[in-house]
C-alpha positions in Angstrom: 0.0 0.0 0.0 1.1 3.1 -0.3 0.2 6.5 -0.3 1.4 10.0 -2.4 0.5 13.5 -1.6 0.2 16.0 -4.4 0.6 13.6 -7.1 -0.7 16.1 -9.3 0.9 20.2 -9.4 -1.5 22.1 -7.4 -2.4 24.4 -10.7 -3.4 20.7 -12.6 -5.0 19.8 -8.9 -7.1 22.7 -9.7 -7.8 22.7 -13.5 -9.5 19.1 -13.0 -11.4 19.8 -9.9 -13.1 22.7 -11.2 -13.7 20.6 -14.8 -14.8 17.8 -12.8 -17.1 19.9 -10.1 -18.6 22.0 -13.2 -19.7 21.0 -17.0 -18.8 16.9 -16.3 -21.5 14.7 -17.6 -22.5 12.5 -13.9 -24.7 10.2 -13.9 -27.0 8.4 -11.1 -26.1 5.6 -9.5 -28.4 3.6 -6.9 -25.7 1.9 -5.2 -21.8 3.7 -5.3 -20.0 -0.2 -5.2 -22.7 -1.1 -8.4 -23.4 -4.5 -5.8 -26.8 -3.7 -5.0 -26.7 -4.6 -1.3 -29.9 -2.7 0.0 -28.2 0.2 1.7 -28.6 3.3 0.5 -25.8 4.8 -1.0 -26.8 7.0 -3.8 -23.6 8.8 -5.9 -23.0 10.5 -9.4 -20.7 8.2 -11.5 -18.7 8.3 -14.3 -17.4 5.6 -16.3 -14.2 6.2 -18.5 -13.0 2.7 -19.4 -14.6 -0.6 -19.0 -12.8 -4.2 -19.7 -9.7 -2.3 -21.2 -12.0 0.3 -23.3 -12.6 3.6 -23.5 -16.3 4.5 -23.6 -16.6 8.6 -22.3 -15.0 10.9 -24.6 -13.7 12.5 -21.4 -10.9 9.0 -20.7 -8.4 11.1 -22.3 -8.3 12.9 -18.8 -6.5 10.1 -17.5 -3.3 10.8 -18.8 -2.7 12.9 -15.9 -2.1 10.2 -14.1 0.4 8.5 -16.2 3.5 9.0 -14.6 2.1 7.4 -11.5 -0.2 4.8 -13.2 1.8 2.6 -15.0 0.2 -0.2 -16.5 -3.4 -1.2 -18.5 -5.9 -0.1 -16.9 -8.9 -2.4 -17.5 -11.1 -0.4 -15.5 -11.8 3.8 -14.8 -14.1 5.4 -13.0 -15.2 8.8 -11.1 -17.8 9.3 -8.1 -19.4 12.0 -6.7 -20.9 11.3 -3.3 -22.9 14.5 -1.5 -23.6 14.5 2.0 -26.7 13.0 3.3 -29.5 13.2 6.1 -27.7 10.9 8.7 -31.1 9.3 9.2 -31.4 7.9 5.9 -27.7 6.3 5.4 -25.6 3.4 6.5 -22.1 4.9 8.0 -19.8 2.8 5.4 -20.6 2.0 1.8 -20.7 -1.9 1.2 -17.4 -3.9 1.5 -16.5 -5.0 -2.3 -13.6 -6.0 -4.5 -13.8 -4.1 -7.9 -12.7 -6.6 -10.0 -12.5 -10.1 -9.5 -9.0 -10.7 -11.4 -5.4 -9.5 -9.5 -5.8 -6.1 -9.8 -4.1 -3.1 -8.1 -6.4 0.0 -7.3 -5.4 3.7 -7.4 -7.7 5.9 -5.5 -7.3 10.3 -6.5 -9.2 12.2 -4.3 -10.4 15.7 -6.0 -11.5 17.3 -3.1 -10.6 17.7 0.8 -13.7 15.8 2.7 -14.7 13.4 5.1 -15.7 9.9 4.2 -12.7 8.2 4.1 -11.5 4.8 2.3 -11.0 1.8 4.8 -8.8 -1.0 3.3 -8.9 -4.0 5.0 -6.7 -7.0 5.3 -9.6 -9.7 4.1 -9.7 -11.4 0.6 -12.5 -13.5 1.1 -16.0 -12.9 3.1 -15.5 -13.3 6.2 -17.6 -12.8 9.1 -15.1 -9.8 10.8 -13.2 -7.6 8.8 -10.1 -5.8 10.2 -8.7 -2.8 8.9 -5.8 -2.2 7.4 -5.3 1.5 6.6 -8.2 4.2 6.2 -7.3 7.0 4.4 -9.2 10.2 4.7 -9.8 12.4 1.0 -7.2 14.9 1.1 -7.2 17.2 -2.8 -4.3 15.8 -4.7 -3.7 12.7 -2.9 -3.6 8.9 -3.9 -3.8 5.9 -2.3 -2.5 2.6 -4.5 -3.4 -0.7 -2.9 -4.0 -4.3 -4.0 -7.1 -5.1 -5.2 -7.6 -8.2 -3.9 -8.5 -6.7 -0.5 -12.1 -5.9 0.6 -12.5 -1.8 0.8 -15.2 0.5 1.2 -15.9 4.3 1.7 -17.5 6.1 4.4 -20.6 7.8 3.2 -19.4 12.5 3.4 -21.8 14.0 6.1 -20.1 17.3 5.9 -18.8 17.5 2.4 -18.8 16.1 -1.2 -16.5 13.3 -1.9 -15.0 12.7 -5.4 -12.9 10.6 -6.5 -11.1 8.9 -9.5 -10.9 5.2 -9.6 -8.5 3.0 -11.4 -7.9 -0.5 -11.6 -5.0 -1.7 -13.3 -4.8 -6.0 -14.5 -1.6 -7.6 -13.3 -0.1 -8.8 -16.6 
């Protein structure tokens, strides 16, 4: 695991926050992990590349990233998650793998907020988790982990959350 603070110049930091946070086409999502587990957890997505494709015009965006992504990713996404009445939510998104092949996950957080990522050290279901690491959204930071291990995201009750998500296959 590991983490890197201001992976992107604070003037690019900027540029795609305020592209991202302005005329980005989001779209509605029931459930943020896509696993349809029964809790409420409402986001905007955006999906760049699916199975190894592009499919937004917008994937170009991710070269940004290249000098820190190395590798094919098979899988891009973006979520917006707003803050919600605390009466209506569950405190942690489901648990979930993205992918189920070896993958490693890259984690960008666009904005400073609350809802933070908890990695844990499980690979299978299990009946207890244990965490690993949580790291809490911080504007220009990245967390890179393996995908193999269960994660989710604290639902923001004081700000946004947005994120980019990248898986990359092991090859």
């Amino acid at each position: 695991m590991k983490i890197i603070e201001n992976v992107l110049n604070k003037a690019t930091q900027e540029q795609l926050k305020n592209f991202i946070l302005s005329t980005f086409p989001w779209y509605y999502v029931n459930d943020v992990t896509f696993k349809d587990s029964g809790n409420y957890t409402p986001a905007f997505g955006h999906t760049f590349i699916e199975d190894g494709k592009a499919i937004s015009e917008q994937a170009n965006m991710l070269d940004l990233f290249r000098h820190v992504v190395k590798g094919n990713i098979v899988q891009a996404r973006a979520f917006l998650q707003l803050p919600l009445n605390k009466k209506l939510i569950s405190k942690k998104d489901p648990l979930h793998i993205d992918r189920d092949e070896p993958h490693t996950v890259f984690i960008y957080y666009l904005l400073d907020s609350d809802g933070d990522t908890i990695i844990y050290n499980e690979r299978k279901e299990s009946e207890t988790y244990t965490i690993k690491q949580r790291v809490t959204p911080k504007q220009g930071r990245i967390v890179i982990f393996d995908g193999g291990l269960y994660h989710t995201a604290e639902q923001p009750l004081n700000n946004t959350r947005c994120i980019v998500n990248l898986s990359l296959i092991h090859i």
